[in-house]
C-alpha positions in Angstrom: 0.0 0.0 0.0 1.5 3.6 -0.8 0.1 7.0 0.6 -0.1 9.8 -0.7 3.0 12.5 -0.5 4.1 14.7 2.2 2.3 18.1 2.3 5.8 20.4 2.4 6.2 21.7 6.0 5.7 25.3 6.3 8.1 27.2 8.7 5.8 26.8 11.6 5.4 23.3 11.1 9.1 23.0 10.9 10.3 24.9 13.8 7.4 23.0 16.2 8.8 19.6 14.0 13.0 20.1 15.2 12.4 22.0 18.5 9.8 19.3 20.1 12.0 17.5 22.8 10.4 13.8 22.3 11.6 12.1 19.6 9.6 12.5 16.2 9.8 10.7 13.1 7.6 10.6 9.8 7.7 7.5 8.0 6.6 5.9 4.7 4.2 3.2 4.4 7.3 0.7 4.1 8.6 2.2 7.2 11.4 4.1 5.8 11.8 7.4 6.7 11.0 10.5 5.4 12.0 12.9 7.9 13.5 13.3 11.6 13.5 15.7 14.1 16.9 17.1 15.8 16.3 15.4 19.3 15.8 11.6 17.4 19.0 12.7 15.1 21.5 13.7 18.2 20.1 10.5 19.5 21.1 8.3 17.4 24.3 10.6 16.2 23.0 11.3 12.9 22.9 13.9 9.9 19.5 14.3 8.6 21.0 13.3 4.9 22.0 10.0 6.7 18.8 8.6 8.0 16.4 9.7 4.5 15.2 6.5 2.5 16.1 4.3 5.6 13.9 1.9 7.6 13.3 2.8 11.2 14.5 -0.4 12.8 17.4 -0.4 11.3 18.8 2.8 12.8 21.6 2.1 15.7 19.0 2.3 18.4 17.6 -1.0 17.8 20.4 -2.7 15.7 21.9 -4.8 18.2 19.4 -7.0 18.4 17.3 -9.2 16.5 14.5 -9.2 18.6 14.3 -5.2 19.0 14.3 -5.1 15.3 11.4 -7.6 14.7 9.3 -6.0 17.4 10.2 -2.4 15.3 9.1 -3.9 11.9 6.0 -5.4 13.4 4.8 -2.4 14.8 5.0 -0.2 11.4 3.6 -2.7 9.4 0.6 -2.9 12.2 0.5 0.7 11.9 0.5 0.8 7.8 -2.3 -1.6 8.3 -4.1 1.2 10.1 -3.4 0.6 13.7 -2.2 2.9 16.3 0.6 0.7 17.8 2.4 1.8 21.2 5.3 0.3 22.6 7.6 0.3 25.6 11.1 -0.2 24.1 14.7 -0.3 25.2 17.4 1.5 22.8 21.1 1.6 23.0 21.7 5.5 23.6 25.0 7.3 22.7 26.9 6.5 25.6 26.0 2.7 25.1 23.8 2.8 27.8 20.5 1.2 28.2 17.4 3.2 28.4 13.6 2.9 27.6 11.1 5.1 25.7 7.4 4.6 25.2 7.3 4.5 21.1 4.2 5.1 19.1 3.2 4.6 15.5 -0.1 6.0 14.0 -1.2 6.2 10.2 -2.0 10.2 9.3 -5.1 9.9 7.0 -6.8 12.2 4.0 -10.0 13.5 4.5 -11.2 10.4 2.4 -9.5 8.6 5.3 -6.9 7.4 3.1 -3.3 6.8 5.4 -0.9 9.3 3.9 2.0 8.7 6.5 3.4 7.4 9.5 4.0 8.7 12.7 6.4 7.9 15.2 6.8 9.7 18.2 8.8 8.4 21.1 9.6 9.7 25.2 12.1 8.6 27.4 10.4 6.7 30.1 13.3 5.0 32.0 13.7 7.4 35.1 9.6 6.4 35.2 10.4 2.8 34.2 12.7 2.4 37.3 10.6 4.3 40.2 7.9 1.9 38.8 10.1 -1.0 38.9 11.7 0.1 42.2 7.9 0.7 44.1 6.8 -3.0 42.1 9.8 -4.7 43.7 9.6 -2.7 47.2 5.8 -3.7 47.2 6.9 -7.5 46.4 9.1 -7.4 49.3 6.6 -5.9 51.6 4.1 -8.3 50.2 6.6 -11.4 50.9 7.8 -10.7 54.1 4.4 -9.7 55.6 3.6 -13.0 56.0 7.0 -14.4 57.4 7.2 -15.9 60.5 10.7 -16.0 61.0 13.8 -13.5 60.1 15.3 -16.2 57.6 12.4 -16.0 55.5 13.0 -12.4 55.2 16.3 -12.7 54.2 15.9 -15.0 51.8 12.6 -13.6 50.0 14.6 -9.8 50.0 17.7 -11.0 48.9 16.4 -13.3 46.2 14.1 -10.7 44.7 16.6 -8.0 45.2 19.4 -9.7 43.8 17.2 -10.7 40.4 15.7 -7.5 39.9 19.4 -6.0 39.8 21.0 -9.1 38.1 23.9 -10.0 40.4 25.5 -12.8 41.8 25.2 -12.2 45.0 22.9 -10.7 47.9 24.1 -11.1 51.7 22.0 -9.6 54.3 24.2 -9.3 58.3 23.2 -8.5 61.5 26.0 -6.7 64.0 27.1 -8.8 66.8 26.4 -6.8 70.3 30.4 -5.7 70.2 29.5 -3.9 67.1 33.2 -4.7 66.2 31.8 -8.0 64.2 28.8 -8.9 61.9 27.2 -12.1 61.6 25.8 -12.8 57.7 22.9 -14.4 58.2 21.8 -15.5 54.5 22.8 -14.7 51.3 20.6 -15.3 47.9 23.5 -16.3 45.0 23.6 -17.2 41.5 24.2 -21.2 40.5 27.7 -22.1 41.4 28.6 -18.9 43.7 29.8 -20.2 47.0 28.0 -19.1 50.3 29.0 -16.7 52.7 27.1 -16.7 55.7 29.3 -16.7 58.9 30.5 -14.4 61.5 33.3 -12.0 60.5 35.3 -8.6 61.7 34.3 -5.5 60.4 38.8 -4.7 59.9 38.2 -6.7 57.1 36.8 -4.2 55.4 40.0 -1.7 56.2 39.9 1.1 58.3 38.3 3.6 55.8 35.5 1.7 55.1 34.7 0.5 58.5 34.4 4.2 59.9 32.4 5.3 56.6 29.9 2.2 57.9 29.5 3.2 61.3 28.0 5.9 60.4 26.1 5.2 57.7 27.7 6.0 54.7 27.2 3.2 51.9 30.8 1.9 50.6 30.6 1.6 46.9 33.0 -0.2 44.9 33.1 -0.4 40.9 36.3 -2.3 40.4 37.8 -3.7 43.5 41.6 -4.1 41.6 41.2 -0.5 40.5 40.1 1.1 43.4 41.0 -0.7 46.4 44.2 -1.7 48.2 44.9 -5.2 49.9 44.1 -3.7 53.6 40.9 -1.4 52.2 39.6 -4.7 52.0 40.7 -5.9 48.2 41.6 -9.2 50.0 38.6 -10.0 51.3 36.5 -9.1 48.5 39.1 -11.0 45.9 38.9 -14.2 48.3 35.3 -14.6 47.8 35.4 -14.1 43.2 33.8 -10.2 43.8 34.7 -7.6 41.7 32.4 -5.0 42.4 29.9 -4.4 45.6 27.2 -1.9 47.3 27.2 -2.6 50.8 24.2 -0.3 52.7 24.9 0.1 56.4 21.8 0.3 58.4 22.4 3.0 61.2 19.8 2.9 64.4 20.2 5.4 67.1 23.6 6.4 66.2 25.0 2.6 66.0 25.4 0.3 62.8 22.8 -2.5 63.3 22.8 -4.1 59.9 24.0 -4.0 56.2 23.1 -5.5 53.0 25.7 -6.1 50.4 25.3 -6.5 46.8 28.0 -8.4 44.9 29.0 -8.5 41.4 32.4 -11.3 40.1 32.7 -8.5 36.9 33.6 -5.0 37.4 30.1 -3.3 37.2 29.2 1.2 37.1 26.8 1.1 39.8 23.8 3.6 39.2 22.9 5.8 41.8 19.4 4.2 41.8 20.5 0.7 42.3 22.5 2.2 45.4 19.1 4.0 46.4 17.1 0.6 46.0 19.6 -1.4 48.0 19.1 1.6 50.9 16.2 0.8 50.5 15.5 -2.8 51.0 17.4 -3.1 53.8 15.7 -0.4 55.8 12.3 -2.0 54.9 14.2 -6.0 55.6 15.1 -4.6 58.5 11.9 -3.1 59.6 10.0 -6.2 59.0 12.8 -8.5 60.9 12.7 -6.5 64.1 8.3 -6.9 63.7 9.2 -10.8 63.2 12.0 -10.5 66.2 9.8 -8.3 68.4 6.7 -11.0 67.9 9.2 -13.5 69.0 10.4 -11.9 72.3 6.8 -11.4 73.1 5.9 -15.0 73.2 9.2 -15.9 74.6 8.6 -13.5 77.3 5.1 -15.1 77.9 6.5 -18.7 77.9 9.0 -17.2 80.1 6.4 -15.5 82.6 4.0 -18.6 82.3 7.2 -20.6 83.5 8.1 -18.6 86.2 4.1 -18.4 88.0 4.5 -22.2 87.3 8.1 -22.2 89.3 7.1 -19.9 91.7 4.1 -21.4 92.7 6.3 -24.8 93.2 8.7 -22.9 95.3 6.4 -21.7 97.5 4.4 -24.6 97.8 8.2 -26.4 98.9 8.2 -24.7 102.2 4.7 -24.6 102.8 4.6 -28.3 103.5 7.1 -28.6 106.1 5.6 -25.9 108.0 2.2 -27.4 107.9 3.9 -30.9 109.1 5.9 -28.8 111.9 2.4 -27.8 112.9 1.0 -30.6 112.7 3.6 -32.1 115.2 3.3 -28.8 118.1 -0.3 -29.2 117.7 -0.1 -33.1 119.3 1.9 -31.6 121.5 4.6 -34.0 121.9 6.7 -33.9 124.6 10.3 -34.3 123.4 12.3 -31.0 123.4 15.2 -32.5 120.9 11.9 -33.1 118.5 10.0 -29.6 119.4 13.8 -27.9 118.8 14.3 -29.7 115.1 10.7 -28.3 114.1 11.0 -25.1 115.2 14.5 -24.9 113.3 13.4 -26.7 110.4 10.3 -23.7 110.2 12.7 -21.0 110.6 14.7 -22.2 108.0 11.3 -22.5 105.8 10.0 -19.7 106.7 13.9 -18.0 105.6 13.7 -20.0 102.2 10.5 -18.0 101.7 11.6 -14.7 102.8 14.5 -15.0 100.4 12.5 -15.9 97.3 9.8 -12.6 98.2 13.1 -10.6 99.1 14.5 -11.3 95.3 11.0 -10.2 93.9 11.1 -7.1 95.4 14.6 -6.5 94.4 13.6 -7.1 90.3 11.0 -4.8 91.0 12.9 -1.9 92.5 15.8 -2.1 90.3 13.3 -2.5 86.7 11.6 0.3 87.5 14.6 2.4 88.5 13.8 2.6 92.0 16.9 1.7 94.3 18.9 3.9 95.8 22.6 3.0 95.7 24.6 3.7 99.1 28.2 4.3 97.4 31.3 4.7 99.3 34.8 3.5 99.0 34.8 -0.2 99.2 37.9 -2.5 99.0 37.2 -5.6 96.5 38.8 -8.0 99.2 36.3 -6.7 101.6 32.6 -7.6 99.3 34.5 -11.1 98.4 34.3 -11.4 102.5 30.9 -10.9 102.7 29.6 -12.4 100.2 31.8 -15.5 101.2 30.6 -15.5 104.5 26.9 -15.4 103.4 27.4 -18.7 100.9 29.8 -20.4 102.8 27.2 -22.5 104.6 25.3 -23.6 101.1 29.2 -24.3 99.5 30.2 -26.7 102.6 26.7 -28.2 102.5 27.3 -29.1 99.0 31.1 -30.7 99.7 32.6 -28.2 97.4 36.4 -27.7 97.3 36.5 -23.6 97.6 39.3 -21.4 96.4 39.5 -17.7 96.5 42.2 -16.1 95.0 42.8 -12.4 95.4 45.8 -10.0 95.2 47.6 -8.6 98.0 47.3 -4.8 97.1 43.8 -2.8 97.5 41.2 -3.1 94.5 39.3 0.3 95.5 35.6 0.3 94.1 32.9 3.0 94.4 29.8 1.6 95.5 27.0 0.1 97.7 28.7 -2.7 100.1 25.5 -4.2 100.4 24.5 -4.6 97.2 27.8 -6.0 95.5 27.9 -8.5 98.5 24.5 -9.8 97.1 25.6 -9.6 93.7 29.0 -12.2 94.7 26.7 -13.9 97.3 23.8 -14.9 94.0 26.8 -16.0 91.9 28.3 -18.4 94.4 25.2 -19.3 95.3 24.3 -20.7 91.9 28.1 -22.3 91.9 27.3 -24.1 94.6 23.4 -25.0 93.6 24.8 -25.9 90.0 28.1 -27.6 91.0 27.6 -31.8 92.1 28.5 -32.7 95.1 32.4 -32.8 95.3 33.2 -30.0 92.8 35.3 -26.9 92.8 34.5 -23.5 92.7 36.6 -20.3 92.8 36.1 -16.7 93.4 39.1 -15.0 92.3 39.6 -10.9 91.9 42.6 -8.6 89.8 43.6 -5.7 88.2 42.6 -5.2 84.3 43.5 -1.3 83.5 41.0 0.9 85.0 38.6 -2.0 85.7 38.7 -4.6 88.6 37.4 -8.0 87.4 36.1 -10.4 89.9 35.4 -14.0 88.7 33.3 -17.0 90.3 34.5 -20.4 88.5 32.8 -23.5 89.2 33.2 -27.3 87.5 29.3 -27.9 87.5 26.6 -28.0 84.9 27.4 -25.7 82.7 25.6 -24.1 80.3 25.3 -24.9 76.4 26.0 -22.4 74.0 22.6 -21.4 72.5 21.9 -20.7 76.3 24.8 -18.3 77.0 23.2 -15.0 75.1 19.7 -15.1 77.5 21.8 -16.2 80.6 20.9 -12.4 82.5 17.8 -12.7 81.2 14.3 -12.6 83.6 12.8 -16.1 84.1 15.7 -17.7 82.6 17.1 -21.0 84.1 19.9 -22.5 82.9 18.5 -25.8 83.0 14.6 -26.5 83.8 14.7 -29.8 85.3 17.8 -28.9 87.0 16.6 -25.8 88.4 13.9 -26.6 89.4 15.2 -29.8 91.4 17.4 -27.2 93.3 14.9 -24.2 93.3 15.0 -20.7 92.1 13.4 -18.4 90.8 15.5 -17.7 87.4 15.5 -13.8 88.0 18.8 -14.3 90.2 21.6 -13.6 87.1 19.1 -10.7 85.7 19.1 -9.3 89.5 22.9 -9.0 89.4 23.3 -7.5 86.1 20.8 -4.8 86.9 22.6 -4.4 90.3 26.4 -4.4 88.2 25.3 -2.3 85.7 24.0 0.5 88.6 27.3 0.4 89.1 28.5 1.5 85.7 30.3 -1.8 85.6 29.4 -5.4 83.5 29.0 -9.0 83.9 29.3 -11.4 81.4 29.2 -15.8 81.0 31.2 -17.9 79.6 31.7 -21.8 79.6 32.6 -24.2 77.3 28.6 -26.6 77.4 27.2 -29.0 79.3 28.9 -30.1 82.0 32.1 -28.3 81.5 31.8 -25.5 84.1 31.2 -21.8 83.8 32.7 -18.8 84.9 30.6 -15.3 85.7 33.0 -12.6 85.2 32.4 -8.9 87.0 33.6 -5.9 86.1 33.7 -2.5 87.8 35.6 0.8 86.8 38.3 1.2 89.9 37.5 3.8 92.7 39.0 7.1 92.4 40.8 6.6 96.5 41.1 3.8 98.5 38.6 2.4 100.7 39.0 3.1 104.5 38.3 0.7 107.4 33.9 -0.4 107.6 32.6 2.2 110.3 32.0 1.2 113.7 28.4 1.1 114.8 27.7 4.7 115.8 27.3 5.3 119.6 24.1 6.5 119.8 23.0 3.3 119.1 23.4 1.7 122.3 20.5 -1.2 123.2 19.0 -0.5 126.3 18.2 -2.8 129.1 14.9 -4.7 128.0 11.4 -3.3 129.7 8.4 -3.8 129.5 6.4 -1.5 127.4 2.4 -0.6 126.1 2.4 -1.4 122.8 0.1 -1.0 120.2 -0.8 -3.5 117.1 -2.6 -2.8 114.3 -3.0 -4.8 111.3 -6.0 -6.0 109.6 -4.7 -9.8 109.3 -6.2 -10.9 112.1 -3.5 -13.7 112.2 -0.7 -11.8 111.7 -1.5 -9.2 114.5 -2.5 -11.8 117.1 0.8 -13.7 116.5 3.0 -10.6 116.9 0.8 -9.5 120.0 1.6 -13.2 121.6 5.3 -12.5 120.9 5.7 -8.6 122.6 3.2 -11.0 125.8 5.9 -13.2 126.1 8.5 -10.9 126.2 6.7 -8.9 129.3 4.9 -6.7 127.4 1.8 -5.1 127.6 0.0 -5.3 124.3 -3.2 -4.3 122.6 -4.3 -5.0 119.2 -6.6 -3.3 116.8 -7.7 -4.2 113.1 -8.2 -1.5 111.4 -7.0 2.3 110.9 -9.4 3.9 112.7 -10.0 1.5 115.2 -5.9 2.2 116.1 -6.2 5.8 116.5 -9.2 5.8 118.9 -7.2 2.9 121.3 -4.3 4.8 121.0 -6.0 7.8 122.3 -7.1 5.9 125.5 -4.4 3.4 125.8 -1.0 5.9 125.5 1.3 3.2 123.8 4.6 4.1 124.0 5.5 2.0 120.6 3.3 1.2 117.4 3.4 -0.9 114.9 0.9 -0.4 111.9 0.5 -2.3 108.7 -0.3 0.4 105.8 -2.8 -1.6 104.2 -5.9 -1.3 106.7 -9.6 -0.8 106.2 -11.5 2.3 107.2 -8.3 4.4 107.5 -4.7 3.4 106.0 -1.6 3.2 108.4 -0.6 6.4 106.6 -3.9 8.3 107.7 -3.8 6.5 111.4 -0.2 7.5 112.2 -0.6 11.3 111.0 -3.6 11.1 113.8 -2.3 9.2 115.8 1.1 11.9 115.7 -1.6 14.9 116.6 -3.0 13.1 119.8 -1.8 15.0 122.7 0.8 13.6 125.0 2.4 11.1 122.2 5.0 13.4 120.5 7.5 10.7 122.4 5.5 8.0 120.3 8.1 5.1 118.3 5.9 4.5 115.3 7.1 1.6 113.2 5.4 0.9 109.9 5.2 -2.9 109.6 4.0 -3.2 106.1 4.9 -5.4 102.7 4.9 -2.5 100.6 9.2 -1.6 100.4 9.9 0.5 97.7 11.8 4.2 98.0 8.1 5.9 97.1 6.5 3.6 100.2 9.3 4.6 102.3 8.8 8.3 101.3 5.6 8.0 102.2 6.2 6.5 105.5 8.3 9.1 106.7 6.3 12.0 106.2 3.4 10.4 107.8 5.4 10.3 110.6 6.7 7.0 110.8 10.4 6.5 112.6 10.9 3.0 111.2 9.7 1.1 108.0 10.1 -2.7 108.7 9.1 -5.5 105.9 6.8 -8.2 106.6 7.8 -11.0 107.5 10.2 -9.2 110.5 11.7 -11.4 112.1 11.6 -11.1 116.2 14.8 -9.2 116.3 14.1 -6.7 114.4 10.8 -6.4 116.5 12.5 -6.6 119.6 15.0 -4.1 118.3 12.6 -1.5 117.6 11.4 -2.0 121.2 15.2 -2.3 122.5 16.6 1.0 121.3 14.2 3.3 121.6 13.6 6.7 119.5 17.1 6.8 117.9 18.0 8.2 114.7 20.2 5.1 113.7 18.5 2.2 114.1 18.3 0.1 111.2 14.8 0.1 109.2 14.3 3.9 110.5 13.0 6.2 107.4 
């Protein structure tokens, strides 16, 4: 079919024809053309003398490939037919690069609708191409790890549709290790025949340069790794594993590098700066949904955990509680034999202290989560918490035929901090030593020098602890080994206690041992004291007990079994004792009876110990009053509150009789221990 000719172009026609910036072609029936515009000439580097007479497809654009060719000759002849054809097509453009424009071919008719020529108008479209592309495969990613239930199945579904969309042989996504100083590849997608990479290695190998650009963020880009890098920027590492060129994102969270995705290439490759973008991309979003996955995970580990521990703590308590009812049992029939009656009422104590000590370790999670405990720092010597806490464990070490080493130097190791508190921190981890160790074993508490830091280590030879355990070790409601735990007791908030209580002290505590049965070792570490740590103070002279006498003392608490047993104890002991059950009910007998000593539980009907001991403070003739709350609530804000009630002491259920007595003993002294 042949059309008719041209109509010549006037200068209007011509100007709008070589100045339009989309290419512009008209074409004969045949497809050859009949004239260009300038954009389509500089395009393909023509003259317009060059290009007149020729077929479309075969200009350089589209000659280097058969298949771009056919598609170009099928589309005129489809338009000579009288279609409108349009196309997205890519074309080779001066610089050799790829790129895409949307092409389209449309017969021009006569008024008797007659085709006269064809049309061919083209626009770059590959800046559009590629956000398209880029959202598609973003969306993909989204739409693939949405559903995962696990971090690997991230990886792998972002690596593998990263690494095809960009054509490479390799995609490794890492994880930082907590030292930040090495990163752990945790999958890589790869190309048929490309070895694997995943494994734990040190950032130096990435040279010095590079690893400082990671940290903080910036994306290390390497075109030719034989060009551009030298053996110790990290040319070795990269030549040892048949790469060439790589993009390696960092992933920077609250000014530390948590991740980084690398893309790998075995041929020297110009990286665009919207790959780079794309990769920045994916492993933001990768990383996103991991930490969702992650997150979801900790969750119902932390449940499991939780569930575990109500399940462990109810057995613990449960332990004790049956002994005590059997020593009850026995008193109540009343049997004669002291030797028997003595062994009871030392195997309750000792109950009653197994109790005491789980509630105690409660509390101290509680305080020290939630930021409420007070440290009491002072200049300690090292040698001198190692003696305490030696002394406190002793007993369970001996019981447990252990042979017991301690191993410290002969010069001071000066500390800052709370004597009591680091005691119980060594005191919990030779406790566990000697829980965890069989009978017969060894265990070591040895202290030196490192730097500025002094390091205190407990060593035993017993159960050890396998390595997938080791990370979650500090962790709450973690044991180290169910069924063994729980055939020695605990809690598994012992190892999380200390941490907290280490890291109040700007120090660190860390486990190591080699699996089961191999021993462990808990290592301590706390910066050095500034000054050396002076002799423990004597007990201040005001605190002198006074002979016992007898005294009016009133109870209050609204466990009717709980005051009635304290009121039989303060009888005994010569005492003249009355006991009320509620606030309000304390302040009126206080009013008539003139105690000289109180002790109120905060928790009472009617009126709280709070509200009974600020009336009870404006009764007249009292001021001389010793009020001792006698309460389970003991954190800092129930202290507080005690105080400016008007309270002189805060004691914690259960108080043992000494501390009773001692309230009783001293008298209104500022000293006394429990006072607020």
């Amino acid at each position: 079919m042949t059309g008719g000719a041209v109509p010549e172009a006037d200068g209007r026609f011509r100007a709008f024809f070589d100045q339009a910036t989309h290419f512009a072609a008209i074409l004969d029936l045949e497809g050859r053309i009949l004239d260009m515009n300038r954009v389509s000439l500089e395009l393909g580097g023509y003259a317009r003398a060059d290009v007149i007479g020729r077929p479309l497809w075969e200009c350089r654009w589209w000659d280097h490939s058969d298949e771009l060719v056919a598609t170009a000759r099928a589309a005129m002849l489809a338009a000579s037919n009288g279609e409108t054809v349009r196309r997205v097509l890519p074309y080779r453009a001066p610089d050799g690069s790829e790129r895409y424009a949307e092409v389209v071919v449309a017969p021009v008719r006569d008024e008797e609708g007659g085709i006269l020529f064809l049309a061919a108008t083209g626009v770059d479209v590959t800046e559009r191409r590629r956000v398209t592309q880029r959202l598609r495969l973003l969306d993909e990613i989204g739409e693939a790890t949405r559903i995962a239930l696990d971090p690997r199945a991230i990886m792998a579904e972002a690596t593998r549709l990263l690494g095809e969309h960009l054509g490479v042989t390799r995609v490794a996504y890492a994880d930082l290790e907590p030292d930040n100083d090495r990163f752990t590849i945790r999958y890589d997608w790869r190309v048929e025949g490309v070895m694997s990479t995943v494994g734990t290695y040190s950032l130096d190998l990435f040279g010095s340069r590079a690893t400082s650009n990671l940290r903080v963020g910036r994306t290390l880009l390497v075109s030719d790794v034989d060009r551009e890098l030298a053996a110790a920027d990290g040319a070795d590492m990269f030549n040892a594993i048949g790469i060439k060129a790589i993009i390696c994102c960092p992933l920077v969270k609250d000014g530390r590098l948590v991740a980084m995705m690398a893309v790998h290439q075995r041929e020297p490759r110009a990286w665009s700066e919207d790959e780079v973008a794309l990769v920045e991309a994916v492993v933001e979003r990768c990383w996103a949904h991991i930490e969702r996955v992650r997150g979801a995970e900790a969750l119902r580990e932390a449940d499991r955990r939780k569930s575990e521990f109500l399940a462990t703590l109810a057995h613990e308590l449960r332990n004790p509680l049956a002994p005590i009812r059997n020593g009850l049992e026995l008193l109540r029939l009343g049997t004669t034999k002291p030797e028997l009656q003595a062994n009871v009422r030392a195997m309750m104590e000792r109950q009653v202290g197994h109790m005491v000590h789980l509630i105690n370790d409660l509390l101290d999670i509680a305080r020290v989560s939630s930021g409420k405990v007070v440290l009491k720092v002072e200049p300690l010597d090292v040698q001198a918490v190692v003696a305490s806490a030696v002394e406190t464990s002793l007993p369970l070490i001996e019981a447990g035929g252990h042979a017991f080493e301690v191993d410290l130097p002969r010069e001071p190791l000066p500390v800052e901090g709370d004597a009591v508190r680091l005691s119980q921190v060594l005191g919990n981890l030779l406790s566990n030593a000697a829980k965890y160790t069989p009978q017969g074993g060894r265990i070591t508490v040895a202290a030196r020098r490192e730097g500025e830091e002094a390091v205190i280590a407990v060593s035993d030879t017993g159960i050890g602890i396998a390595a997938e355990s080791l990370p979650d070790v500090f962790e709450m409601f973690t044991q180290v080994s169910r069924s063994i735990d729980r055939a020695r007791g605990g809690l598994g908030i012992g190892l999380a206690l200390v941490r907290h209580l280490v890291q109040l002290h700007g120090g660190s505590v860390s486990a190591a041992s080699d699996g089961i049965n191999q021993g462990s070792t808990f290592t301590v570490r706390l910066p050095l004291g500034s000054a050396r740590a002076g002799q423990a103070p004597a007990l201040p002279p005001s605190v002198q007990a006074r002979p016992g006498r007898a005294q009016r003392v009133l109870v209050a608490d609204d466990n009717v079994d709980a005051a009635d047993t304290l009121s039989a104890l303060l009888r005994l002991d010569g005492h003249l004792v009355q006991v009320a059950h509620d606030g309000a009910e304390a302040v009126h007998m206080a009013e008539a009876f003139r105690p000289e000593t109180a002790f109120l539980d905060i928790g009472m009907p009617r009126l709280d110990g709070y509200g009974a001991a600020r009336a009870i403070r404006a009764l007249p003739g009292l001021q001389g009053l010793r009020l001792v709350a006698l309460t389970g609530w003991g954190a800092q804000e129930d202290r507080r509150r005690s105080r400016e009630a008007g309270f002189d002491a805060h004691l914690l259920k259960p108080a043992v009789p000494e501390e009773v007595r001692g309230q009783l003993a001293y008298g209104n002294v500022s000293d006394l221990p429990g006072n607020v």
